[in-house]
N, C-alpha and C positions, 0 to 999 in steps of 0.2 A: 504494500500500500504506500502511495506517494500523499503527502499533504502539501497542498496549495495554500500560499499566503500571499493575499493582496497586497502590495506594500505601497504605501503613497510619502512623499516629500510634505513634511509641516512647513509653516511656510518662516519658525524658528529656524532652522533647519534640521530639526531631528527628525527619526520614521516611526511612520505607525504602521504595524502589519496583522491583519487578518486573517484567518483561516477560513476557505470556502466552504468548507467541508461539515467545520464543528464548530465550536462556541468556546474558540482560543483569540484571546485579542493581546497583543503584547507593543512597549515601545520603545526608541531608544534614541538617546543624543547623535548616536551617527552611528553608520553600516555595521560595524565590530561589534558593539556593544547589543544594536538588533540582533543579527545573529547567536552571540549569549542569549540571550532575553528570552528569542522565538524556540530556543533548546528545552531552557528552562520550564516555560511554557509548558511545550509538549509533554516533555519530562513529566509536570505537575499529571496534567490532561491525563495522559495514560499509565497515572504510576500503577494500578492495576490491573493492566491490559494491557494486550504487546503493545506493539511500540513501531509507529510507520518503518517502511523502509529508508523513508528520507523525506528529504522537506525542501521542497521547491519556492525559493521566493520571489516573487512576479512584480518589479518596480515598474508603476503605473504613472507617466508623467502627464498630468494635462497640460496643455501650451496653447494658448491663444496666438494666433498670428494676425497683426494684422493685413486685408485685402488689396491695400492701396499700396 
């Protein structure tokens, strides 16, 4: 089993990541410490139950351009 996590840029600059799958929300000051964080998480999530095979995290940028 793979878990997906939605990851989006605060506009602090730290991340917040999602999980599509389950009802794991984790955050962090920058990239390193998310990935801690989103382990942990999981960690938490499935201390009594395996345990994904891995954890895919999906940074989602939105950007407005302007047309002119």
């Amino acid at each position: 089993m793979e878990l997906v996590f939605s990851v989006t840029q605060e506009t602090d600059g730290g991340y917040v990541a999602e999980c599509l799958s389950h009802d794991i929300f984790t955050q962090g000051d920058d990239w390193g410490q998310l990935r801690g964080n989103v382990r942990e998480a999981v960690d938490a999530f499935f201390f009594d139950q395996p345990k994904p095979d891995s954890i895919r995290l999906h940074l989602v940028r939105d950007e407005v351009l302007s047309a002119q």
